[in-house]
N, C-alpha and C positions, 0 to 999 in steps of 0.2 A: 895423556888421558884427560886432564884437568880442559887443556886447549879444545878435546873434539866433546867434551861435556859441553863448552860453551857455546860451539856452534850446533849441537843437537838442541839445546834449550832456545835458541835464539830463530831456529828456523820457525817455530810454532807460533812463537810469541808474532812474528811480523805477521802469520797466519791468520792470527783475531784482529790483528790490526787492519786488515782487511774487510772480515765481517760486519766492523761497526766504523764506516766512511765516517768523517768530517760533514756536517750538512750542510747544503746546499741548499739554494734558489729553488730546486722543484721542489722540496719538502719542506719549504715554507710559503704553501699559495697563499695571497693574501684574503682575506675572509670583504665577500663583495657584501656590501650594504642590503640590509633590509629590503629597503623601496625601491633599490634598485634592481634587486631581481624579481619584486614584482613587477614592478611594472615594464619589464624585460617579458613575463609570465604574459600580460596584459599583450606586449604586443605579438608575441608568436600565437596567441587565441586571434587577433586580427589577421595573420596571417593562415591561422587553418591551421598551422603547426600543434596539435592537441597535447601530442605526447611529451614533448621538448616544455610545452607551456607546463604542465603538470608536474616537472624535474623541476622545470623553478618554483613553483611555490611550496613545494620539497624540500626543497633547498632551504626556503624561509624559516618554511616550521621546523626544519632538523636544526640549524643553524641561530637560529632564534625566538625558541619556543616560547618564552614571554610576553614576545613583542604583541604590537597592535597589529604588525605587518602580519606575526604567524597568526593570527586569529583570521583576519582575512585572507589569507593561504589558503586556509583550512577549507574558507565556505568557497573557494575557487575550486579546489580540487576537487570538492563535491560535485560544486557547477558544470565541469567541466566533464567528469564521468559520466553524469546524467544528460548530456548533451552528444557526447558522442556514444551514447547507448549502452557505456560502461557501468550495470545499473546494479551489482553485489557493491561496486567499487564507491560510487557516489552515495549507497546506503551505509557503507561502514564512514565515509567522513562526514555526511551529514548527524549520524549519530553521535561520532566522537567531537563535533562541532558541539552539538547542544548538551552532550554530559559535561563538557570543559566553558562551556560560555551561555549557560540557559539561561542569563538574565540581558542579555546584549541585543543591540538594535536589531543585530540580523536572523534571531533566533525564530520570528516565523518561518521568514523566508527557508532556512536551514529543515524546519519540520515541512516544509511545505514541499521540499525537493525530496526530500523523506519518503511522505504520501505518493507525492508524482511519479517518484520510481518504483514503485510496487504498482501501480496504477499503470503507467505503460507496460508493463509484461501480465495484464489480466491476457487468462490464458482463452482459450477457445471453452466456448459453455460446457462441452463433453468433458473436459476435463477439471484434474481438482482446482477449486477454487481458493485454495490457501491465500495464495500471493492476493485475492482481490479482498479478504477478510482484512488482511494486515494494509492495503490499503485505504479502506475505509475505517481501520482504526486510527491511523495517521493521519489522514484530512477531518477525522473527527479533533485530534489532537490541535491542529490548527485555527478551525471555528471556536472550539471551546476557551486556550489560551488566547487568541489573537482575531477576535469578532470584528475588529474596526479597521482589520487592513484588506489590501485586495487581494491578499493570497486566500483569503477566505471563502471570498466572493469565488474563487475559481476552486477553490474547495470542494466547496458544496456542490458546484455542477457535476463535479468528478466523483463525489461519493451520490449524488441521483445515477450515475452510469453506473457504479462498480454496485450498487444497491440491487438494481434491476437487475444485473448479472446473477446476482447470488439468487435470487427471486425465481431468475431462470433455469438454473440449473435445480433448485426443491422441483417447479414443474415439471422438466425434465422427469427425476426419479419419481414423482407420484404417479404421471400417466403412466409410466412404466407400471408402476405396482397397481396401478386400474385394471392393465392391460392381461397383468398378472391375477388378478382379481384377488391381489393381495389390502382389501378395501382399507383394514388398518392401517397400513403401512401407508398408503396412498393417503389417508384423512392428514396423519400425520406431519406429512410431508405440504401439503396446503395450508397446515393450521400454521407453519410457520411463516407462510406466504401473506395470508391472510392477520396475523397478529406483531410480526415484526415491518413486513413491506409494503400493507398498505398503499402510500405513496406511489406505487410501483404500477407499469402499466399491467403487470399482471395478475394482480388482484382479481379481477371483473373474473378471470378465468379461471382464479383457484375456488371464488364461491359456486360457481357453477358444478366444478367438478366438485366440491363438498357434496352439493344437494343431487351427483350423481351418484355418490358413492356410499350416501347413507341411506339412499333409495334402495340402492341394491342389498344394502345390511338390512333394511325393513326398519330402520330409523326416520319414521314419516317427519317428525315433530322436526328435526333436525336437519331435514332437506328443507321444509319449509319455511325454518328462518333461514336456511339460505337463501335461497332464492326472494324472500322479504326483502334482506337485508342490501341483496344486490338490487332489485328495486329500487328501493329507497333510496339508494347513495348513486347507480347508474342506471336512472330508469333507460333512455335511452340508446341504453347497451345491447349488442348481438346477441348478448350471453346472460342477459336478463329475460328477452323475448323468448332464448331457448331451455331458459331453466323453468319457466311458466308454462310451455306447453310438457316440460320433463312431469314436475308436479301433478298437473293436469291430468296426465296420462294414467295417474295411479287414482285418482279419484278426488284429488284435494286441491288445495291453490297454496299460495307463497301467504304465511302467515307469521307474525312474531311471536318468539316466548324471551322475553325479556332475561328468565333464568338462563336461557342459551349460553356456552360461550362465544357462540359468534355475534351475537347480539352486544355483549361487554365486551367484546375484543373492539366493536366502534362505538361504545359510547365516546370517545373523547372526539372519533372521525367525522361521523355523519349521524347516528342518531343521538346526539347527546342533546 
């Protein structure tokens, strides 16, 4: 009995002695360098290889998150999502770039590819314009912190398009509600045009429709600085010619009242 106790006990025991091997060679890979698997990263981006490039700098920042290498990892894998049109992806490492390193050389560039990815997927004018708001909050980010670099310079080109966008789509919804002869709803929707986007080429055509739409309310005094005011700032506009014979037609011309808000909405523009 004592003998077959011993070999019941001993069959198990070699049992776990199996589950936990001796190590080995493959469960000790050795840990590859830094800058070598960037710049490993570096050449599979020369080759087109995106995804394989993006494992390595992976590799950096999992491997060596202190380093100077995983700092610029980090703005790689941005780079590199925003290049091949990977652009939730390139937004979540540009941000987590400048929450871990917003005083470092690269951190315009980092808000700059920020902006840029919100900025390439502005959607079509019909639709909502979310993604071009948060764009232009970003390349505002950029000019504001980093005035004297070139990411700036390309900034501001890009917040005049995404600007104009936003400009376009209030016109959009106001003709509608002209069309509606929902005339409030319509003033509304121009006054935003008119007091935030100025700059924009659709200005000329939100005061127009202003001085249509407060012609139809029987708001004389208020069609008049409109049509004044586009005078003033675009005499030689289409939408100047056609707000003056709009005026005209009720019995009056384009005249200012200073108390207007359209009037203080350009003092700083044109009539200041």
């Amino acid at each position: 009995m004592r003998l077959l106790a011993a070999v019941v006990v001993a069959v198990p025991m070699a049992g776990c002695a199996n589950l936990f091997p001796e190590p080995t060679d493959e469960f000790n890979v050795p840990e590859v360098p830094a800058e070598q698997r960037y710049n490993e990263g570096l050449t599979l981006i020369r080759q087109e290889d995106y995804v394989e490039a993006i494992s390595r700098f992976e590799d950096v920042d999992r491997q060596h998150p202190y380093s100077d290498w995983a700092r610029k990892s980090l703005l790689m894998i941005a780079y590199v999502n925003y290049t091949t049109g990977s652009y939730d992806e390139a937004i979540a490492a540009a941000r987590r770039y400048l929450a871990l390193h917003p005083g470092s050389a690269d951190a315009a560039y980092a808000q700059y590819l920020l902006g840029a990815s919100y900025y390439d997927q502005i959607p079509d004018i019909s639709r909502d314009q979310e993604r071009t708001r948060k764009a232009i909050d970003a390349l505002e980010e950029v000019v504001r912190k980093y005035p004297d670099t070139e990411y700036a310079v390309s900034a501001k080109k890009k917040m005049e398009i995404a600007r104009d966008q936003i400009a376009g789509k209030e016109m959009m919804v106001g003709r509608y509600y002209l069309e509606q002869r929902n005339y409030a709803g319509a003033i509304n929707r121009f006054k935003v045009v008119v007091t935030r986007y100025q700059t924009t080429r659709h200005v000329e055509e939100a005061l127009y429709r202003l001085a249509e739409a407060y012609l139809a309310l029987g708001v004389i005094s208020e069609a008049q600085t409109s049509a004044a005011v586009l005078g003033y700032n675009f005499p030689d506009s289409h939408w100047y010619k056609d707000a003056y014979k709009l005026v005209q037609s009720r019995g009056v011309s384009p005249q200012m009242n200073e108390q207007s808000w359209i009037a203080k909405a350009f003092k700083g523009f044109g009539l200041g």
